[in-house]
SEGUMAR-756661 format. One line per 3 residues: their letters; for each residue x negated, y, z negated of C-alpha. Coordinates in nm, 3 decimals. Example, Ala and Ser with C-alpha at 12.3 -4.5 7.8 and 13.67 -1.06 7.14 Angstrom:
2
AS> -1.230 -0.450 -0.780; -1.367 -0.106 -0.714
***
This chain:
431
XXX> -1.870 2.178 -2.680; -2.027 1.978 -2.436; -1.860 1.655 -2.464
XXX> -1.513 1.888 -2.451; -1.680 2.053 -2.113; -1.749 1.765 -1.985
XXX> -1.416 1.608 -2.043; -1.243 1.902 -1.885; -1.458 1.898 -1.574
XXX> -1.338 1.490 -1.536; -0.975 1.629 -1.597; -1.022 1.893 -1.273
XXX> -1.169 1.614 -1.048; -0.964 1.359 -1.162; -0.624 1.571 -1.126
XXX> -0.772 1.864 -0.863; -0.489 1.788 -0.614; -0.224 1.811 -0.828
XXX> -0.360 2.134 -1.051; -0.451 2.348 -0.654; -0.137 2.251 -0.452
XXX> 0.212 2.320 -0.549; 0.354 2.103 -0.286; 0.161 1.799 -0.336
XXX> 0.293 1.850 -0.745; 0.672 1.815 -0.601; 0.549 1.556 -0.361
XXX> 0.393 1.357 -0.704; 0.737 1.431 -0.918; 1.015 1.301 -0.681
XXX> 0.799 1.023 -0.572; 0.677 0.907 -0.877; 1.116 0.834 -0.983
XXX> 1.159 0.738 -0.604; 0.874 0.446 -0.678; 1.019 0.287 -0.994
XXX> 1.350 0.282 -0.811; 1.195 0.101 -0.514; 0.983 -0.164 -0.714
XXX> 1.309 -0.169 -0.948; 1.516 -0.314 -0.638; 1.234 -0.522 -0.483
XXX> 1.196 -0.704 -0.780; 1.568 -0.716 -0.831; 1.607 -0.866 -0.429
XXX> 1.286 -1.099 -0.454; 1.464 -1.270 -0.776; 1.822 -1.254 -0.610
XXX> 1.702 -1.405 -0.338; 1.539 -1.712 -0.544; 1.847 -1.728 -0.793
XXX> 2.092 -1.758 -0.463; 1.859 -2.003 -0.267; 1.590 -2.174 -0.550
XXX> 1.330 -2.176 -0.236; 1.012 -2.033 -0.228; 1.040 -1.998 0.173
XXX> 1.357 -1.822 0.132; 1.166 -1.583 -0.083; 0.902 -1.560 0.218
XXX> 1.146 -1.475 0.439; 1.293 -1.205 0.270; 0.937 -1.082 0.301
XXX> 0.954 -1.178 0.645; 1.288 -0.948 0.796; 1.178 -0.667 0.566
XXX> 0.836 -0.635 0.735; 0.893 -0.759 1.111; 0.956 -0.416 1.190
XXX> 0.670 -0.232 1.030; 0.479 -0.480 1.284; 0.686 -0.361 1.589
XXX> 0.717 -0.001 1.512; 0.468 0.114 1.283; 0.244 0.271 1.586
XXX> 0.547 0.415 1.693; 0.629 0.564 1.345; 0.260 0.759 1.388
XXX> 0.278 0.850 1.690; 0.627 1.010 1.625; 0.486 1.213 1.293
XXX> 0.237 1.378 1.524; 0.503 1.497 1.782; 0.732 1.658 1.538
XXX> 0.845 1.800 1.221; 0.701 1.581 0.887; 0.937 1.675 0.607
XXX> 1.260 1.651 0.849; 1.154 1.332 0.946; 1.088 1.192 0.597
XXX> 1.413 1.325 0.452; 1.585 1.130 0.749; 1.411 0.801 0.644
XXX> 1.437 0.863 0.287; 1.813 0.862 0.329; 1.876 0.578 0.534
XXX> 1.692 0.423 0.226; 1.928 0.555 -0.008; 2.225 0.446 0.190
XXX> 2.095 0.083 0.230; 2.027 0.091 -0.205; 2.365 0.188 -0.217
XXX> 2.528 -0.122 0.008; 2.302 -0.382 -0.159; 2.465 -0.234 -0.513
XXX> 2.794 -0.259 -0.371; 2.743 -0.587 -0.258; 2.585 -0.709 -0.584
XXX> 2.821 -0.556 -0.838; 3.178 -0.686 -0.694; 3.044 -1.072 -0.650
XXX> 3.030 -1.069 -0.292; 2.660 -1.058 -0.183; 2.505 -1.358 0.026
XXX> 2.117 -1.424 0.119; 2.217 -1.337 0.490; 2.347 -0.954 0.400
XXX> 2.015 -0.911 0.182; 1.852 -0.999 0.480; 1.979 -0.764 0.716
XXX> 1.992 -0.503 0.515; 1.592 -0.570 0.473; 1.564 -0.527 0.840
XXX> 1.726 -0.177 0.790; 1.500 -0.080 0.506; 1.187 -0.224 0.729
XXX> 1.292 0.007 1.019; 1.337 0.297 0.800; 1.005 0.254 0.607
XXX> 0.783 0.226 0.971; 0.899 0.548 1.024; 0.849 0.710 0.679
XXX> 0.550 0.580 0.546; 0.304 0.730 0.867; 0.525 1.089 0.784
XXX> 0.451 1.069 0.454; 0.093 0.993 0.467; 0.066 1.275 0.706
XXX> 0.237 1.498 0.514; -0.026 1.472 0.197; -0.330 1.573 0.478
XXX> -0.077 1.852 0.559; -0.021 1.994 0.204; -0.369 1.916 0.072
XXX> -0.624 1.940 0.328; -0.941 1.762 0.451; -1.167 1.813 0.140
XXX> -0.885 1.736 -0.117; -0.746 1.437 0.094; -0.956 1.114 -0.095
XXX> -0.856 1.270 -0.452; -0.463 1.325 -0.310; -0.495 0.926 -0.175
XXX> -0.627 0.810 -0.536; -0.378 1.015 -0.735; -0.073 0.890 -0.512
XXX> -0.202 0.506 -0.542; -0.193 0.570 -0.849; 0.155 0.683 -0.842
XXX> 0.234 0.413 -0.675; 0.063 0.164 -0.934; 0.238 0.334 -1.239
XXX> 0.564 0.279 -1.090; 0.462 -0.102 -1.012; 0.407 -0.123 -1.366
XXX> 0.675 0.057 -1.515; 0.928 -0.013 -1.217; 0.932 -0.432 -1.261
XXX> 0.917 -0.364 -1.643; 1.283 -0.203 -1.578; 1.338 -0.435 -1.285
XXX> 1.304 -0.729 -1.492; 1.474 -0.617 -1.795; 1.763 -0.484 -1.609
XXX> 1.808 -0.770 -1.391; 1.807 -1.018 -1.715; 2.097 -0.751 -1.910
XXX> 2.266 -0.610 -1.619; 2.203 -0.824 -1.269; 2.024 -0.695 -0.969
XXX> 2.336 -0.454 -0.896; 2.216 -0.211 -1.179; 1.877 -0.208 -1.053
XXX> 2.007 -0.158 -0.661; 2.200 0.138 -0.757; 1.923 0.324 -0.964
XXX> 1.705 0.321 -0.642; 1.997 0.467 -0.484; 2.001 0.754 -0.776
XXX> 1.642 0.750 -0.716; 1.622 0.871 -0.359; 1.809 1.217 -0.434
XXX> 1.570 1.321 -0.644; 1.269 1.271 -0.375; 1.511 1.417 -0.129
XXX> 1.564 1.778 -0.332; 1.175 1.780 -0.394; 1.094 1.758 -0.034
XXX> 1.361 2.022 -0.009; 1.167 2.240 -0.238; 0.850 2.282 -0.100
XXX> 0.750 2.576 0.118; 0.595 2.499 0.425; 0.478 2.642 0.700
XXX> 0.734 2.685 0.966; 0.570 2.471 1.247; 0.340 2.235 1.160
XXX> -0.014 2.258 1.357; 0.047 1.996 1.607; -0.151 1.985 1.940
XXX> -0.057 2.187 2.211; 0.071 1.882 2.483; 0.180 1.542 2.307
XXX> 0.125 1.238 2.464; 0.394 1.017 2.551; 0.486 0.768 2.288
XXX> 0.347 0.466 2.465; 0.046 0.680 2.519; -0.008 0.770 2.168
XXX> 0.005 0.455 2.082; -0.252 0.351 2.320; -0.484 0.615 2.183
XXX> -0.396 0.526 1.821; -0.563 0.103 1.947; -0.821 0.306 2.116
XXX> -0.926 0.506 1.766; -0.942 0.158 1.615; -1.288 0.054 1.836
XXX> -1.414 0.414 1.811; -1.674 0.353 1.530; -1.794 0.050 1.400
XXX> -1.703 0.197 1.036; -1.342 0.272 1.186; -1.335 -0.086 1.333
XXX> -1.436 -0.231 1.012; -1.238 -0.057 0.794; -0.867 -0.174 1.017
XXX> -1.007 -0.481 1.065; -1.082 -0.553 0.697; -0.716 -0.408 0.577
XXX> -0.536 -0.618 0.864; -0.744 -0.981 0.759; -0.679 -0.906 0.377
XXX> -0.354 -0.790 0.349; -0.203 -1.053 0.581; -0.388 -1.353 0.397
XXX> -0.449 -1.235 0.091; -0.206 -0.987 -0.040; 0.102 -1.146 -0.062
XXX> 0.196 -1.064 -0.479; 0.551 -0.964 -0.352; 0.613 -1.337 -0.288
XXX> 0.386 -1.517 -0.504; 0.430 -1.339 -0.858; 0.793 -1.435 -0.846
XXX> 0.658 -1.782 -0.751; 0.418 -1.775 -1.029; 0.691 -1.695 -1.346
XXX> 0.887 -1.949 -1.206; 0.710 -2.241 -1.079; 0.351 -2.187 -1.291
XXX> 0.467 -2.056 -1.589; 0.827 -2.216 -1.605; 0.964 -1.866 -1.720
XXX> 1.229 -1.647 -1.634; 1.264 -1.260 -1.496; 1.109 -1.067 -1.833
XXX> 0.806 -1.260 -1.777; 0.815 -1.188 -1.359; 0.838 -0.811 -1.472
XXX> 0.513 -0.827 -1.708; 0.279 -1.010 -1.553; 0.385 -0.714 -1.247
XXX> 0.305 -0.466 -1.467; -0.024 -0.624 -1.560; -0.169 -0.605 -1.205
XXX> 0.002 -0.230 -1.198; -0.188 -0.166 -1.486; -0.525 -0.319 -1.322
XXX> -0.444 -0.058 -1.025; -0.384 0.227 -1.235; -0.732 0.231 -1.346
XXX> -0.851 0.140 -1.047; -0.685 0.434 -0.885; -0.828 0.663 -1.137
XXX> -1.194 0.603 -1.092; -1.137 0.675 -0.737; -0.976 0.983 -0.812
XXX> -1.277 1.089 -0.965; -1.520 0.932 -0.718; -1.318 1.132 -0.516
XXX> -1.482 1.009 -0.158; -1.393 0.794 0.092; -1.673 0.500 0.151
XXX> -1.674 0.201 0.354; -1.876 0.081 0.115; -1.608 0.089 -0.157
XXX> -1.318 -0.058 0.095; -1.569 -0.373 0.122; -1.687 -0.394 -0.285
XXX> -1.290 -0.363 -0.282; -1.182 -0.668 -0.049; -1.444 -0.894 -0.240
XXX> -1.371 -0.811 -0.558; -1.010 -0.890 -0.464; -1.060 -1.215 -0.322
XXX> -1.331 -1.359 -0.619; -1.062 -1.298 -0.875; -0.753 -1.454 -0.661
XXX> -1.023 -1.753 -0.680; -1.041 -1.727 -1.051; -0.620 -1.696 -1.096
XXX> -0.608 -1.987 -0.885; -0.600 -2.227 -1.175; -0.446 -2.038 -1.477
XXX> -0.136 -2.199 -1.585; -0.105 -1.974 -1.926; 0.030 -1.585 -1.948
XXX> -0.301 -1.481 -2.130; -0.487 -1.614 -1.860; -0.280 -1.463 -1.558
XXX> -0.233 -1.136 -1.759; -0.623 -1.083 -1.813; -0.712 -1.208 -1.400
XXX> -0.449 -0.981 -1.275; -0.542 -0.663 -1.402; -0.904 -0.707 -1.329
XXX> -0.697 -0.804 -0.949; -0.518 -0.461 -0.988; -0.860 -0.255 -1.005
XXX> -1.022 -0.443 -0.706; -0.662 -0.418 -0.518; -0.680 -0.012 -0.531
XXX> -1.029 0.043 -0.452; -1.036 -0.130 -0.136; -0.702 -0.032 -0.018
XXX> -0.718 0.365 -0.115; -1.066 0.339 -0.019; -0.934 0.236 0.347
XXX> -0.684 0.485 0.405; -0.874 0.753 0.331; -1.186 0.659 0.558
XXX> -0.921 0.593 0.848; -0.800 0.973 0.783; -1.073 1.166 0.730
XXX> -1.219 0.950 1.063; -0.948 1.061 1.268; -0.929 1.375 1.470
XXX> -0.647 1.664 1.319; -0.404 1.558 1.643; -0.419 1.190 1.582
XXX> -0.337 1.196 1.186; -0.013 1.061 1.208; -0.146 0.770 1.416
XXX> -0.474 0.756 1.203; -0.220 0.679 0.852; 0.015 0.425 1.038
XXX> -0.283 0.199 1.165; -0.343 0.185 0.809; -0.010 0.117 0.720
XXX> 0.022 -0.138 1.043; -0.280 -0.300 0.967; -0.108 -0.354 0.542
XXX> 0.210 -0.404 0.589; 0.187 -0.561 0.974; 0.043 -0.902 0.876
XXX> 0.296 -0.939 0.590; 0.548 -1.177 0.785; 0.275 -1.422 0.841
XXX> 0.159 -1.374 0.530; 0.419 -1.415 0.295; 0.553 -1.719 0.507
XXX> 0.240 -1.864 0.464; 0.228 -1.754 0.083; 0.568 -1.988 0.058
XXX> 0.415 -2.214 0.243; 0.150 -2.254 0.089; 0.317 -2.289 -0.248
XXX> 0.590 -2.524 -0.155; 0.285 -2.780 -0.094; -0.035 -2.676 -0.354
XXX> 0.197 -2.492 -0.584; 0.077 -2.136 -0.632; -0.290 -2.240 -0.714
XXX> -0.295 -2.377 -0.364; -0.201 -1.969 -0.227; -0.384 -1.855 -0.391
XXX> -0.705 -1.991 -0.344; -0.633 -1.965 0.038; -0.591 -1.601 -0.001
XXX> -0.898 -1.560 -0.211; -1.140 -1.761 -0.002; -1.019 -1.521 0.307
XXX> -1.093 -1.244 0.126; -1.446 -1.276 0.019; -1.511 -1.384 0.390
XXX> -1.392 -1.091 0.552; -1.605 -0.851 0.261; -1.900 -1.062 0.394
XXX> -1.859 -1.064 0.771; -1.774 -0.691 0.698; -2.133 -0.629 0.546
XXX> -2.319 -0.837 0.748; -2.154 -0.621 1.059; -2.239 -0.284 0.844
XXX> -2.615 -0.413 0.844; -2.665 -0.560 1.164; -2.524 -0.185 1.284
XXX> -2.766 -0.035 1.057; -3.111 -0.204 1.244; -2.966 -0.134 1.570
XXX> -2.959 0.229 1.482; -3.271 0.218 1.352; -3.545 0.315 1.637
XXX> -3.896 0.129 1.628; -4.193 0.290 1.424; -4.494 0.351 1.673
XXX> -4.802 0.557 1.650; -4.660 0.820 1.923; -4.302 0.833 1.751
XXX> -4.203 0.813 1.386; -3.920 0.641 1.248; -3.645 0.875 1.241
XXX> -3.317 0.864 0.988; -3.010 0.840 1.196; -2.729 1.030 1.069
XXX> -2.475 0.710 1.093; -2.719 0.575 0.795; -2.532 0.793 0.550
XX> -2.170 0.741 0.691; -2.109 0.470 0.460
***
């Protein structure tokens, strides 16, 4: 009986926000279909993009438009989730999404698509997302609460993960029988059904936002203020901004690395995706079951993830880049889980909204640089070239990160003398 007590105790950590909250279940449902629909049409518009052009910058750029404005607006998108209703707000991005599926479908099905529409219509879908991914951050905290909050972070990156693994699976597969319009409208399809489930949950009629509101230039003056607040708040943005922007460009370079490094064609673009989905899966589960929020794990995280980009840099054979990726995927998760949920739990209750889109500013902000560079990079070194860049960064900003955790540490720490014993400050335990 033990080992089966002991295996249902993992099950009730593992899964606790999903078994005590009925919202967060509906939450998990219509996003989990609303994911594989989403990494269904960005693998579908990466490839597109490469079949219509054959250049790895134009593959960048794509990267480029779609994330320009998360960097303008994604301050504004948290300080606008803390001024007024979540679910309205999400259901209003959510469907601008749907509509902007539904064009690119269009477009792709009667013959008549060209690199430039993809392109705006990426703008579109970056302006909606700056606005929806801060709301829907905030809305977990909201349905979930404080103490359940790490466990609801793993369990949706994990989400997230299972759809990048099933969702470029389909993406690839359709895109090789049907063509990118197939996979463009099921993301359309795919939106309804988040849409309904938001519809379905029962919330409270006003959601507990402070009394006054600041401005929207002023909250997001506050929001860069929260950044230097703590050193383990500092190091935590800081760490998220550096890696994402140099390191985590897989949007760009996976494509780059069926093609170019492999010599193969969309199937084999969709599994070597799933691999590192896989990798993240896992990784999102033993977090779940951690189920706390360390610095400690964001910078274990970052290093992991660079030391293994170093190791992919020179696999040329699907084994190889199968077996580095998913060991990638783990790594991947627990620093960036690990980093959203320290910047949450750090922030006060009337800053959450700004708390989740410095996360999501500091992740997604960078990517324009990054995944230029990432084609960059490539079109000269080939993808070995990328990266290695992106893997050296990495393990240098998990160092500088721990050497600035312990030099913090000793100037916490008072001196020992005979009169005065060496206390235990209670920062010693924060990460």
């Amino acid at each position: 009986m033990r080992p089966v007590a002991a295996l249902s105790a993992l099950r009730d950590r593992t899964f606790g926000s999903l078994r005590r909250h009925r919202n967060y279940r509906l939450y998990f449902a219509g996003n989990g279909i609303s994911f594989i629909g989403t990494w269904m049409q960005q693998i579908a518009a990466y490839w597109l993009v490469l079949e219509l052009t054959r250049s790895p910058v134009a593959v960048g750029a794509l990267a480029l438009v779609q994330t320009l404005p998360i960097t303008a607006l994604a301050l504004v998108g948290g300080t606008i989730a803390d001024r007024i209703n979540l679910r309205r707000l999400v259901i209003a991005c959510e469907s601008v999404l749907a509509v902007v599926a539904a064009l690119l479908a269009f477009l792709a099905l009667t013959g008549l698509v060209e690199v430039w529409q993809i392109y705006v219509l990426g703008l579109v879908q970056g302006v909606a997302i700056a606005l929806d991914a801060p709301a829907r951050h905030t809305l977990v905290f909201q349905i979930v609460g404080r103490d359940d909050l790490p466990n609801a972070v793993a369990l949706s990156s994990a989400l997230g993960t299972s759809a990048r693994i099933v969702g470029p699976a389909l993406g690839g597969l359709v895109v090789a029988a049907a063509g990118a319009g197939v996979a463009f409208a099921v993301n359309a399809v795919s939106y309804v059904v988040v849409i309904l489930a938001l519809l379905a949950m029962r919330l409270p009629r006003a959601a507990p936002f402070a009394t006054v509101q600041p401005g929207v230039l002023v909250g997001v003056t506050e929001a860069i203020a929260f950044i230097w607040s703590s050193r383990r708040v500092a190091i935590t943005f800081l760490s998220v901004l550096f890696v994402s922007t140099f390191s985590f460009n897989f949007d760009v370079l996976l494509p780059l690395v069926a093609r170019l490094t492999l010599d193969q064609g969309a199937a084999t673009f969709g599994l070597i995706a799933s691999v590192f989905g896989m990798g993240a899966l896992c990784g999102a589960l033993i977090l779940a079951t951690i189920g706390r929020a360390r610095l400690l794990l964001v910078l274990v995280g970052a290093g992991g993830f660079g030391a293994f980009q170093l190791l992919l840099a020179p696999q040329d054979t699907l084994p190889a880049v199968c077996a580095v990726l998913f060991v990638i995927g783990i790594f991947y998760v627990i620093w960036g889980s690990s980093a959203l949920a320290t910047l949450q739990l750090a922030a006060p209750s009337h800053m959450r909204g700004r708390a989740a889109s410095l996360y999501f500013f500091a992740f997604m902000g960078g990517a324009p640089l990054g995944g230029l560079l990432a084609g960059s990079l490539t079109a000269h070194g080939g993808t070995r070239l990328a990266f290695a860049v992106g893997g050296t960064i990495a393990v240098t900003v998990a160092l500088v990160g721990a050497v600035a955790v312990f030099m913090g540490r000793r100037s916490t720490t008072p001196i020992a003398t005979p009169n005065r014993p060496l206390d235990r400050p209670a920062e010693r335990s924060a990460t």
